[in-house]
C-alpha positions, 0 to 999 in steps of 0.5 A, spaced: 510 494 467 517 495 470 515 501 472 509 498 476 514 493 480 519 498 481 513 503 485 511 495 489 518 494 492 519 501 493 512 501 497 514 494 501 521 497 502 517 503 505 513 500 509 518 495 512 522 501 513 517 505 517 514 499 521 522 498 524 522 505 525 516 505 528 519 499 534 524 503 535 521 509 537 519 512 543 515 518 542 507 516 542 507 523 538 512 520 534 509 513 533 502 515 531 506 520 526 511 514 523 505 508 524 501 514 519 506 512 514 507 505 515 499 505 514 500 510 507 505 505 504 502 498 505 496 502 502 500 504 497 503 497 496 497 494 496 493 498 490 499 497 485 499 490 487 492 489 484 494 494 478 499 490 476 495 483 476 490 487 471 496 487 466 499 480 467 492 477 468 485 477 464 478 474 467 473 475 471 475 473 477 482 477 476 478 484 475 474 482 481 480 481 486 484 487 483 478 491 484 478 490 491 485 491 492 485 497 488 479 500 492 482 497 499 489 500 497 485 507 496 482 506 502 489 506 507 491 513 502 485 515 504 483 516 497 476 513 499 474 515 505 467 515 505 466 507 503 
């Protein structure tokens, strides 16, 4: 369960991180490129969000919405890219 909290605020920090980073850049190649990252980390932050509330909470409706942030966490790596 640490180990789950370490990856969120490693994820959330990344994506604050490229989101900055993405303000300040110039380059519109260089942009799509960082807002590509930023997109990859905040799916990354969302999908070990709803893992980590399957450990510390248990019941229907906590499987159904850590589900869906598991799926649509996927969804921002691209790990489901047909749904």
């Amino acid at each position: 369960m640490l180990v789950l909290a370490v990856f969120i605020a490693l994820s959330f920090a990344l994506y604050v991180f490229y989101k900055v980073k993405y303000v300040r850049s110039k380059r519109p190649a260089e942009k799509e490129w960082i807002s590509a990252k930023s997109r990859m980390a905040l799916g990354a932050f969302i999908f070990f969000f709803g893992i980590n509330q399957l450990f510390l909470y248990s019941g229907t409706i906590t499987y159904v919405i850590s589900a869906i942030f598991i799926i649509i966490g996927g969804q921002y790596l691209g790990w489901y890219e047909s749904l």
